[in-house]
Biotite code that builds the C-alpha atoms (Angstrom):
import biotite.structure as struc

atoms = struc.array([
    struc.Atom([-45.276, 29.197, 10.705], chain_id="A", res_id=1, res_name="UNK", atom_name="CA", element="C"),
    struc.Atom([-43.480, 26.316, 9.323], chain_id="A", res_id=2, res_name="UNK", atom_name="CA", element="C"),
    struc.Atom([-41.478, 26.818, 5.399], chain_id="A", res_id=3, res_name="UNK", atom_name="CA", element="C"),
    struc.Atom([-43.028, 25.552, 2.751], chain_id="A", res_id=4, res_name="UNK", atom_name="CA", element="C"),
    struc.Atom([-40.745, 22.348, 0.712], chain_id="A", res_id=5, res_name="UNK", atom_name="CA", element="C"),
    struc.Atom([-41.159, 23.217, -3.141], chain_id="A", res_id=6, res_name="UNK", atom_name="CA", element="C"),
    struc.Atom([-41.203, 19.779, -4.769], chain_id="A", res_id=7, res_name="UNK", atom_name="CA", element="C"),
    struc.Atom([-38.061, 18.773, -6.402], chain_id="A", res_id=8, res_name="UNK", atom_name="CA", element="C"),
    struc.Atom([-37.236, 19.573, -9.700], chain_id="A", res_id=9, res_name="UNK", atom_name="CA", element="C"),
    struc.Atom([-36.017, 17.136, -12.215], chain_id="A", res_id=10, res_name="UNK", atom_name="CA", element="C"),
    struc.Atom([-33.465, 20.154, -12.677], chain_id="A", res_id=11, res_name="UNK", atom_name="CA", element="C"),
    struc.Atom([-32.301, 20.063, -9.295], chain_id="A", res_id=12, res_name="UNK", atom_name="CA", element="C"),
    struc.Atom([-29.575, 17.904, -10.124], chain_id="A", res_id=13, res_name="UNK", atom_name="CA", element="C"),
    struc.Atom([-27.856, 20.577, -11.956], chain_id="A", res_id=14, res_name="UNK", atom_name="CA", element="C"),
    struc.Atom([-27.932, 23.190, -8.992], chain_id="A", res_id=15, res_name="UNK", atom_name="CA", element="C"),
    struc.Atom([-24.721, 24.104, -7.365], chain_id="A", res_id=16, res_name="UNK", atom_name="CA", element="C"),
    struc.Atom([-24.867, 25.085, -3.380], chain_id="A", res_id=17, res_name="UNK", atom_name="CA", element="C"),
    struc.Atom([-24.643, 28.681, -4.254], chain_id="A", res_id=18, res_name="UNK", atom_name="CA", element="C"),
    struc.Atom([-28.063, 28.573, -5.781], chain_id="A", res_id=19, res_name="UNK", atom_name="CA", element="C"),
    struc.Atom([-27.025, 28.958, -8.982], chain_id="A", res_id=20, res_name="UNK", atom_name="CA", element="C"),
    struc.Atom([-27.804, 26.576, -12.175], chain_id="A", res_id=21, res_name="UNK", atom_name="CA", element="C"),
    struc.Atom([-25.372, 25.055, -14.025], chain_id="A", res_id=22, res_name="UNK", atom_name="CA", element="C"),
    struc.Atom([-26.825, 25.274, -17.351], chain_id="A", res_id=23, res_name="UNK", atom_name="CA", element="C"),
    struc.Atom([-23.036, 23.761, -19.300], chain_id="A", res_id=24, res_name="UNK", atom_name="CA", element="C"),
    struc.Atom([-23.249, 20.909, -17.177], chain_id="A", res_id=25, res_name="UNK", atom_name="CA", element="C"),
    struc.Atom([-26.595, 19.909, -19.204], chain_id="A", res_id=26, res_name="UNK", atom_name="CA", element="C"),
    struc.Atom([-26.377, 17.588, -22.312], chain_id="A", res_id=27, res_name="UNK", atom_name="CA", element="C"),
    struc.Atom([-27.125, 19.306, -25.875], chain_id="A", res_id=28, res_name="UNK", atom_name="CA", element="C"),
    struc.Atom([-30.882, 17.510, -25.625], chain_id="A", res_id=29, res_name="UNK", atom_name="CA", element="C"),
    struc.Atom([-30.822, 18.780, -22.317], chain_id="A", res_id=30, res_name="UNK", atom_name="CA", element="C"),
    struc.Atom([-30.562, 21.905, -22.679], chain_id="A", res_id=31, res_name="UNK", atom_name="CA", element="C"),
    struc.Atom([-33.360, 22.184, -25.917], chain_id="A", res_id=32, res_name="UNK", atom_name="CA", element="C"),
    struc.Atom([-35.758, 20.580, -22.905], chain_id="A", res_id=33, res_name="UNK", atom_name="CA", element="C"),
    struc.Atom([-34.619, 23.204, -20.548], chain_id="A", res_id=34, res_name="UNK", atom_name="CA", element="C"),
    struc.Atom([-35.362, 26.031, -23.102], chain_id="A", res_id=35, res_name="UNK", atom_name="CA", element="C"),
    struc.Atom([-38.556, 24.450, -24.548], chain_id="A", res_id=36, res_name="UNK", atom_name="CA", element="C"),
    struc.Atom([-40.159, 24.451, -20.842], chain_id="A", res_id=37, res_name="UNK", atom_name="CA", element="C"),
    struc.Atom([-39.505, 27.773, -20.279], chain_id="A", res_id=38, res_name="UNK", atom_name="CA", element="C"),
    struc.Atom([-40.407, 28.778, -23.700], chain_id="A", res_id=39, res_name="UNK", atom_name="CA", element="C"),
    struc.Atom([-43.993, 27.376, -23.182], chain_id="A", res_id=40, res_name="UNK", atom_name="CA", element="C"),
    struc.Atom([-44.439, 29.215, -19.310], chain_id="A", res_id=41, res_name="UNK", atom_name="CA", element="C"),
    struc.Atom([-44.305, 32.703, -21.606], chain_id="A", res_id=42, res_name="UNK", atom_name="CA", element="C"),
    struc.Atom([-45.324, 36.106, -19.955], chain_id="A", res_id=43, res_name="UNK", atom_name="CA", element="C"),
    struc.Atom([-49.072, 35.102, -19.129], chain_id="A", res_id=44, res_name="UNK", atom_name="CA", element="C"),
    struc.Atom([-48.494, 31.441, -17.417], chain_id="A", res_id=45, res_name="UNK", atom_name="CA", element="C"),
    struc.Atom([-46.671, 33.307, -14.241], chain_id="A", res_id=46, res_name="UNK", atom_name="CA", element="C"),
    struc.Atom([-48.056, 33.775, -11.255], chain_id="A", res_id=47, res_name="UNK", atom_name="CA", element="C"),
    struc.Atom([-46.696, 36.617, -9.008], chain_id="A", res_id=48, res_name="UNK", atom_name="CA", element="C"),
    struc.Atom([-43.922, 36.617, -6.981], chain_id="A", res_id=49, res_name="UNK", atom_name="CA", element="C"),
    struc.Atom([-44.340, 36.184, -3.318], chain_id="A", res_id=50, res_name="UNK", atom_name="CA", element="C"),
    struc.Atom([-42.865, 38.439, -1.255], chain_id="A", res_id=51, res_name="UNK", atom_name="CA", element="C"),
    struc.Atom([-39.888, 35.738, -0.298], chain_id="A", res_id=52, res_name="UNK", atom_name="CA", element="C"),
    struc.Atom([-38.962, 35.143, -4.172], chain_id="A", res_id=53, res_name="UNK", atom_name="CA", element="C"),
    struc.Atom([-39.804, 39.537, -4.955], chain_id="A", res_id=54, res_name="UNK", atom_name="CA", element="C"),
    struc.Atom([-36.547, 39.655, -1.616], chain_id="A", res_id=55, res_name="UNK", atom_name="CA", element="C"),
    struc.Atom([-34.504, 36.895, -3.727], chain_id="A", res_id=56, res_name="UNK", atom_name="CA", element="C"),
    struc.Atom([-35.508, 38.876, -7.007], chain_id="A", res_id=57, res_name="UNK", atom_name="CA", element="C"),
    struc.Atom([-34.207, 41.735, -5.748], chain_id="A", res_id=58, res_name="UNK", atom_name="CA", element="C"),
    struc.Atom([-31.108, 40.425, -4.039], chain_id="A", res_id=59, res_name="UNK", atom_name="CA", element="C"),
    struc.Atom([-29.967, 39.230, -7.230], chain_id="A", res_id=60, res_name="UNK", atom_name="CA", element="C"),
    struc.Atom([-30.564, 41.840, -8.995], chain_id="A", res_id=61, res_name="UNK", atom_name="CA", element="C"),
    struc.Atom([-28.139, 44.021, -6.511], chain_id="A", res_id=62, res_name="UNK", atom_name="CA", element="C"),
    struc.Atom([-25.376, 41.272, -7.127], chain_id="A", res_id=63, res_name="UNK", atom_name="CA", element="C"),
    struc.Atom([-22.023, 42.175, -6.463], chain_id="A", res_id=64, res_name="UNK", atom_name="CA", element="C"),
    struc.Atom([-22.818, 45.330, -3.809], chain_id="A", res_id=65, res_name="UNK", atom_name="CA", element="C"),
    struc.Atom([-21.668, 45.691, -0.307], chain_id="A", res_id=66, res_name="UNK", atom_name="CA", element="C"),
    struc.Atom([-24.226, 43.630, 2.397], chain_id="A", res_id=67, res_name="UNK", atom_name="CA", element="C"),
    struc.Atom([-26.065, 46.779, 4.225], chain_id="A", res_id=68, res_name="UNK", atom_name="CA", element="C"),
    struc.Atom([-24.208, 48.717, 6.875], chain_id="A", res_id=69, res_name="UNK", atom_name="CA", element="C"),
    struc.Atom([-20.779, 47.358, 5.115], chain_id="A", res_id=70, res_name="UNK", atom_name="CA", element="C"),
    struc.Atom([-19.763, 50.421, 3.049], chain_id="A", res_id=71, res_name="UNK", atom_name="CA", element="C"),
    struc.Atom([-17.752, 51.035, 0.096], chain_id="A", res_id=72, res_name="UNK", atom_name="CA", element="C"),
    struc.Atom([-14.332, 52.335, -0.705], chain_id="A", res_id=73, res_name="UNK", atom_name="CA", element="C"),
    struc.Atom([-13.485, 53.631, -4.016], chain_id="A", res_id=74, res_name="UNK", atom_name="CA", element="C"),
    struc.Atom([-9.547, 53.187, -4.541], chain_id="A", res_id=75, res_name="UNK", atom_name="CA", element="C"),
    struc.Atom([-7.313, 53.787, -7.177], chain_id="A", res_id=76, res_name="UNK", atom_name="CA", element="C"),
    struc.Atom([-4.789, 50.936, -7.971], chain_id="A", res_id=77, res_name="UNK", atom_name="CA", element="C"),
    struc.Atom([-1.680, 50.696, -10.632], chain_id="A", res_id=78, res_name="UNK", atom_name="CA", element="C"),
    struc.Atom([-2.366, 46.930, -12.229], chain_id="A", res_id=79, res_name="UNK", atom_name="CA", element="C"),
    struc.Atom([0.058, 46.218, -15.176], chain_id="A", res_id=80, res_name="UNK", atom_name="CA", element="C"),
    struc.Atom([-2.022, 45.832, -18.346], chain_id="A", res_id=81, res_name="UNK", atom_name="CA", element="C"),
    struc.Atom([-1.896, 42.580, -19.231], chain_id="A", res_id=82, res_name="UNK", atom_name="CA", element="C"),
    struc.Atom([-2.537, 41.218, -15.961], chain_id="A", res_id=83, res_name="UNK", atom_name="CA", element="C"),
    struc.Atom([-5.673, 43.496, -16.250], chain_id="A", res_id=84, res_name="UNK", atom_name="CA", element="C"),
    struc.Atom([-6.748, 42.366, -19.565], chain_id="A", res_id=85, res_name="UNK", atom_name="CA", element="C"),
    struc.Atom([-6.435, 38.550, -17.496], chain_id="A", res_id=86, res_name="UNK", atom_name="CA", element="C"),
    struc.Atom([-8.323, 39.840, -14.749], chain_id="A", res_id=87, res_name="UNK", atom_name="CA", element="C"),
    struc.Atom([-11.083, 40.685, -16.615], chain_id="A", res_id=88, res_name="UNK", atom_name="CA", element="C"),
    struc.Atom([-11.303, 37.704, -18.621], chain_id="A", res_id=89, res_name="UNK", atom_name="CA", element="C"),
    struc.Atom([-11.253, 36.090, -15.860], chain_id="A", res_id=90, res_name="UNK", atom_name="CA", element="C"),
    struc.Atom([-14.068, 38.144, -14.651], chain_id="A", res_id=91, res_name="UNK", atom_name="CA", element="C"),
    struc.Atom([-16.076, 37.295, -17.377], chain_id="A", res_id=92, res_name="UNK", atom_name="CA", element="C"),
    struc.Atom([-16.315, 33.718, -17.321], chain_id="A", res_id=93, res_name="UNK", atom_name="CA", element="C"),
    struc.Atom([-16.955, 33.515, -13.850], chain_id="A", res_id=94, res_name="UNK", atom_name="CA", element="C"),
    struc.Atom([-20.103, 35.783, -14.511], chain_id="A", res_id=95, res_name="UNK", atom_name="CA", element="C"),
    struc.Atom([-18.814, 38.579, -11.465], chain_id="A", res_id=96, res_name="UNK", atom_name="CA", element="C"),
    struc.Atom([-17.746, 42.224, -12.130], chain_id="A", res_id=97, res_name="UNK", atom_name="CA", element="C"),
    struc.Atom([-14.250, 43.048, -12.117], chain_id="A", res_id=98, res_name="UNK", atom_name="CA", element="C"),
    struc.Atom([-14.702, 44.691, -8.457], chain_id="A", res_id=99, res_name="UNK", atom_name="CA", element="C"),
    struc.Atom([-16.127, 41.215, -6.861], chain_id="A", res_id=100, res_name="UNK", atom_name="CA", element="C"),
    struc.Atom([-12.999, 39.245, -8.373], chain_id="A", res_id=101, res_name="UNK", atom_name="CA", element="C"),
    struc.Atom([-10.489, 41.719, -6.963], chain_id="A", res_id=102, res_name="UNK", atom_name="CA", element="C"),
    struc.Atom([-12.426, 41.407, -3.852], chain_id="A", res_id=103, res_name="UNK", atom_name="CA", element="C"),
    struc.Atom([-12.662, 37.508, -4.029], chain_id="A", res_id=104, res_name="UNK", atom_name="CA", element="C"),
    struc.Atom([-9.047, 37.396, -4.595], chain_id="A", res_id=105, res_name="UNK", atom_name="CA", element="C"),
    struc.Atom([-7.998, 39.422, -1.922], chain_id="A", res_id=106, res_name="UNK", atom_name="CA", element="C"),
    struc.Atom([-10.162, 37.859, 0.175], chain_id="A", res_id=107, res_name="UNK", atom_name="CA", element="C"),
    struc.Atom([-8.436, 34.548, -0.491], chain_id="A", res_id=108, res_name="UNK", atom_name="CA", element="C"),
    struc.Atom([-5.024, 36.247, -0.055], chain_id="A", res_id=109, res_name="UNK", atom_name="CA", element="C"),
    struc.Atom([-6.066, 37.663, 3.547], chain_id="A", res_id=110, res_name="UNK", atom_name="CA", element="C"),
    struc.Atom([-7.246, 33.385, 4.605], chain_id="A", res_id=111, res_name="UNK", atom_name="CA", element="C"),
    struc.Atom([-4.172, 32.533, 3.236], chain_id="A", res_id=112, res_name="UNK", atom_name="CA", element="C"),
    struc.Atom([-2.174, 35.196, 5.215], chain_id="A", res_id=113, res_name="UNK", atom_name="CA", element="C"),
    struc.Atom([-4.816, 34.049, 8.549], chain_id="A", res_id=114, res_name="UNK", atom_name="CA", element="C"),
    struc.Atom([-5.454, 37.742, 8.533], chain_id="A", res_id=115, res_name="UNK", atom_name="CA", element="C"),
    struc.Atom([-9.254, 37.170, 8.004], chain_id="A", res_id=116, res_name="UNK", atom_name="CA", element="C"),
])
């Protein structure tokens, strides 16, 4: 079975190689185009999601959780508050919970240490 090539996008410009879409990077007219198109699909214009974009749908939606088999640990940790406070900020703009940028960070730590 060979994969179907979706035809490009005159949006695809603006995708970053983690999938995701960098709506800021858009100009102010831009952006009203953007929202105007998807404005006019509406509810009825969609066509059901094949079962490759209902595994992506759901894959995002799960964002953030262990990959199967991985398992989580719950632990308790003493942060100073305003580092905290940072943290979460941080968090925030970067569009993750506050679990996957503790987890990004120590992951960073452990390359850095070449523990990982």
């Amino acid at each position: 079975m060979t994969k179907r090539k979706s035809p490009k996008s005159k949006w695809s410009a603006f995708m970053r190689p983690d999938g995701s879409f960098d709506f800021e990077a858009l100009s102010d007219k831009q952006k009203e185009e953007f929202y105007e198109e998807c404005e006019a699909l509406g509810p009825q214009a969609g066509e059901p999601l094949t079962p490759a974009q209902r595994r992506l749908h759901e894959r995002a939606r799960r964002r953030g959780r262990p990959r199967k088999g991985q398992g989580v640990e719950i632990v308790s940790l003493s942060i100073e508050r305003h580092l905290l406070r940072q943290a979460e900020r941080m968090a925030e703009a970067q569009g993750v919970s506050r679990s996957e940028l503790f987890s990004r960070g120590l992951r960073a730590l452990l390359v850095l240490a070449g523990a990982a």
